[in-house]
N, C-alpha and C positions, 0 to 999 in steps of 0.2 A: 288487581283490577277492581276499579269501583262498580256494585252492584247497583243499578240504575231503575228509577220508573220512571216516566212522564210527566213531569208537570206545566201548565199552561205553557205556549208559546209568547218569546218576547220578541223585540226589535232589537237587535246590539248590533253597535259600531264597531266593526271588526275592520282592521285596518284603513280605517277611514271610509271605510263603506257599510254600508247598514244590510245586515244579514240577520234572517230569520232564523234562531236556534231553537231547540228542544230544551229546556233547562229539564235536569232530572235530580232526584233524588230518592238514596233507599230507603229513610226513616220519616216518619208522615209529620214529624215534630210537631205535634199538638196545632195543626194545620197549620202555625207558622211558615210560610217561605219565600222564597224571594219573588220580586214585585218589580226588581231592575236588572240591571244586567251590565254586565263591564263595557265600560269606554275603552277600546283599544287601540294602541296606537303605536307610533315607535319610539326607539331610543335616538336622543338627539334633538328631538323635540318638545315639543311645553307637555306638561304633565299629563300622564294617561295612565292604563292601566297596559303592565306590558312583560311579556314572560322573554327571555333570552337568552335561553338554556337550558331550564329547569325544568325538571320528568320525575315529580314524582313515585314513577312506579322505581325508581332509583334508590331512594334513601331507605336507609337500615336505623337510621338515627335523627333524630329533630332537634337540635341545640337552638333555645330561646332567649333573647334578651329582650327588657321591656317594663312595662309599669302595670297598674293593677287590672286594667286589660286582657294584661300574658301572666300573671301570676297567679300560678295552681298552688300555693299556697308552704313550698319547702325554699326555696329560691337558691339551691347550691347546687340543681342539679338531680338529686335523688329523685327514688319514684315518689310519688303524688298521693296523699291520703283517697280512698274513696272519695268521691263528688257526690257525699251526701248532708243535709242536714241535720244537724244533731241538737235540737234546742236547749237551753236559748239560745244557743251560736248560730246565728244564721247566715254565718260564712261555709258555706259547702265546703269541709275540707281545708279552712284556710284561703278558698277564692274569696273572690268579692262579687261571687252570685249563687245562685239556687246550684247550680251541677258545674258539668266541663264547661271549662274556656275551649276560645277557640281552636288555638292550636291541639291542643289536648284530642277534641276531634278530629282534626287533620292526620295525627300521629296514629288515632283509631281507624281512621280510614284506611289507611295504607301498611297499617302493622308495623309502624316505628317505635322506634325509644325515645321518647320523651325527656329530654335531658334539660330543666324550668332553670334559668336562672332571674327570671324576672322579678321586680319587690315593687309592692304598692309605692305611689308619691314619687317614684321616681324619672327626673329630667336626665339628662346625657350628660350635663357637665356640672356639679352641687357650686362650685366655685362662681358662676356664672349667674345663678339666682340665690345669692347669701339669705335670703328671705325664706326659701322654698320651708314649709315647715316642718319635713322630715329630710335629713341629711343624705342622701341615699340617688345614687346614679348610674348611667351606663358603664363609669371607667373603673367605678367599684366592682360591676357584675363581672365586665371582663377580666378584671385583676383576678377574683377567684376562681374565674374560669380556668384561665391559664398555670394558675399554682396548683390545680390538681396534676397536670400534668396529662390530661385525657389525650390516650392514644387514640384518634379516630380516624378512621381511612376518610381523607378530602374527598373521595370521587361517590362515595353514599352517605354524606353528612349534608345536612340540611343548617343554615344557619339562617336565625327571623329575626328581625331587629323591626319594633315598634315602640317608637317614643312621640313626642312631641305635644300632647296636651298639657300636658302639667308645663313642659318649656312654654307653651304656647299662653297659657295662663300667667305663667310669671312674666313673661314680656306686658300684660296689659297693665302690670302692676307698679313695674321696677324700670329699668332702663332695655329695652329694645336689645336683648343679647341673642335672637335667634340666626340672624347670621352667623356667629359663634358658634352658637349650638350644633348647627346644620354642616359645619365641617369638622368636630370634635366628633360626630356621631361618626362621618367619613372615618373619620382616623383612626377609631376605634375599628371598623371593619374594615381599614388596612393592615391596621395590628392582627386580627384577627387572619387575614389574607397572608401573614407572611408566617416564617419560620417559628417555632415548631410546629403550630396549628396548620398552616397553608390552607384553609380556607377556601374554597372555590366555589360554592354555590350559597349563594344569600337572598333570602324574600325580603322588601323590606315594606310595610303598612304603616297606614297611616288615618288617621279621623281628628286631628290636631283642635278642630273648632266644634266639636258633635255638633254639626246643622248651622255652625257660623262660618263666616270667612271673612279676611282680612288681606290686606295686601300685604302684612309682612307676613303673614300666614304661607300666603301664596308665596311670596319669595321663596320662604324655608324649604316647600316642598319642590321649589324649580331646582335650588339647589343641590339638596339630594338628587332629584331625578339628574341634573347635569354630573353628578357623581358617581350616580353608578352609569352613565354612559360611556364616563372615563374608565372606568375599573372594565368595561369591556370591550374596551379598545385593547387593554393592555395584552402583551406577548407574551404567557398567554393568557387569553380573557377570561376572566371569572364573569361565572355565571349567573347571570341579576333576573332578577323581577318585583314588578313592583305593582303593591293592591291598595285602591283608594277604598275604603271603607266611609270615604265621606259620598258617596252616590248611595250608599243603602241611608246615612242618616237624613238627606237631604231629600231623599223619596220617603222616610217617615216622618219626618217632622214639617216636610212641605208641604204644598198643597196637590203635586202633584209627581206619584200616585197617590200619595196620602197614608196614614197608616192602616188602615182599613185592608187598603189591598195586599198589604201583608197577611194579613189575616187578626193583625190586632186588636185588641177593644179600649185599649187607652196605650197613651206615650208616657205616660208617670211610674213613677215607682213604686212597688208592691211595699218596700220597708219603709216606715216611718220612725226613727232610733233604735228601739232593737223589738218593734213589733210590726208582727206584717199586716198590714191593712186593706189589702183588695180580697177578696174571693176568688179570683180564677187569675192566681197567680201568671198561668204559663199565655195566657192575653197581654199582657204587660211588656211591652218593650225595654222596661231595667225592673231592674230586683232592686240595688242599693240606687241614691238618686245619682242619678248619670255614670252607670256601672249596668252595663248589660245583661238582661234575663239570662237564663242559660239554651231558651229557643232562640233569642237574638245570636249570642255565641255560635249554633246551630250555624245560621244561616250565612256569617262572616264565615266559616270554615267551609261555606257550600261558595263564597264568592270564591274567596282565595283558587277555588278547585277549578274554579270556570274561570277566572283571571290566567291558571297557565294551561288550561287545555285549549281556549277560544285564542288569547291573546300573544301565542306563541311572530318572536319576530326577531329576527339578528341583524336586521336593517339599522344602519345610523344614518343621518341625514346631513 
């Protein structure tokens, strides 16, 4: 059970209807905290934020796949160095911020195992962007998922899949392969969904443009979303939800709420090559440039939480 306090009241779309919740949290994170609140909606329809299945207080285990984002710094799997600083390295650990990622808190919050396969640079499918400049993907992470041979009970395993910026980048550059990308990702957590693994419960996020958007953008993520609506159709249904992370960067890089009402004092980055340059680090929305502080991290792990408590729905349309 998450230990709770009060923090201000927001307005969230909860089923298409707008309800007034409590958002709480236990840790005061260096006043950082959330300033929006999840778009809810259901499965079947255009993109939202939307849980349909997934509890939480269930999982014994958190398996991650993803790009520098999700990567706490070992990427096979094993436990995670400390989330500290050691200079000059001022990758916490191997992340690519000052302390935990997000998931890392998540698995904190609920007393899981943390099982990191994620590695900086990386898209869903390297074939797809021959340019990317580190070689490195989602079919790789799963490949060495799967040759461990990890015995994990499907019905307390947690599995997060977060790509798409780095695909999302290569498409502005190269040929328009996120359609591609967007049913490789699929396929990858069908593989994942079938024998030996059998897979059943999947989160999948997303921030593909931090604070842009695009219509192929948007396609990508209809796609996916149209994917896991299919995956919970299926007899029997695996269990999906899905957390836009692009409403927290669009309320801090927008003009409305602005970064402020996070509690921010700048949207830039504390590092400048391998020296930190702000004085109040933990005010800063990224550490590395476009790579989240570790209070920003904080607060993605505070959405995700309120994406499947609030946004709970097993309605298809």
């Amino acid at each position: 059970m998450l230990l709770l306090f009060a923090l201000p009241l927001l307005k969230l779309a909860v089923g298409g209807q707008a309800a007034t919740n409590t958002l709480s949290r236990q840790l005061p994170n260096d006043g950082i905290h959330l300033a929006v609140g999840p778009q809810c909606g259901q499965l079947g329809g255009t993109v939202n934020d939307v849980n349909a299945g997934l509890d939480l207080n269930k999982y014994k285990t958190i398996v991650s796949f993803g790009d520098s984002y999700t990567d706490g710094g070992k990427e096979d799997g094993s436990p995670l160095l400390p989330p500290v600083i050691d200079p000059p390295d001022l990758f916490a650990g191997g992340r690519s911020t000052n302390g935990k990622i997000w998931i890392e808190n998540i698995a904190d919050d609920i007393g899981a195992r943390l099982m990191d396969y994620a590695v900086s640079s990386a898209v869903v499918n390297i074939s797809l962007w021959p340019n990317n400049p580190r070689p490195v993907d989602f079919i790789q992470q799963t490949t060495l998922f799967l040759s461990q041979s990890n015995n994990l009970d499907p019905d307390t395993t947690l599995y997060t899949v977060f790509f798409g910026i780095n695909d999302w980048e290569d498409s502005l550059t190269g040929p328009d392969n996120l359609p591609e990308a967007a049913q490789d990702l699929l396929g990858q957590m069908k593989l994942l969904a079938s024998p030996p693994t059998n897979a059943r419960n999947f989160l999948v996020t997303d921030v593909y443009g931090r604070g842009n958007s695009t219509a192929s953008g948007q396609a990508w993520l209809q796609s996916i979303f149209d994917g896991l609506t299919a995956f919970h159709k299926e007899s029997p249904p695996l269990n999906v939800a899905f957390a836009n992370f692009a409403r927290i960067w669009d309320g801090v890089l927008g003009p409305v709420p602005g970064y402020q009402a996070f509690g921010y004092e700048s949207t830039s980055a504390c590092v400048d090559g391998d020296t930190v340059t702000c004085a109040h680090p933990q005010y800063h929305f990224y550490w590395f440039s476009g790579h989240p502080s570790k209070e920003t991290h904080r607060i993605m792990a505070d959405y995700v939480e309120l994406v499947l408590s609030l946004c709970n729905t097993g309605a298809l349309l």
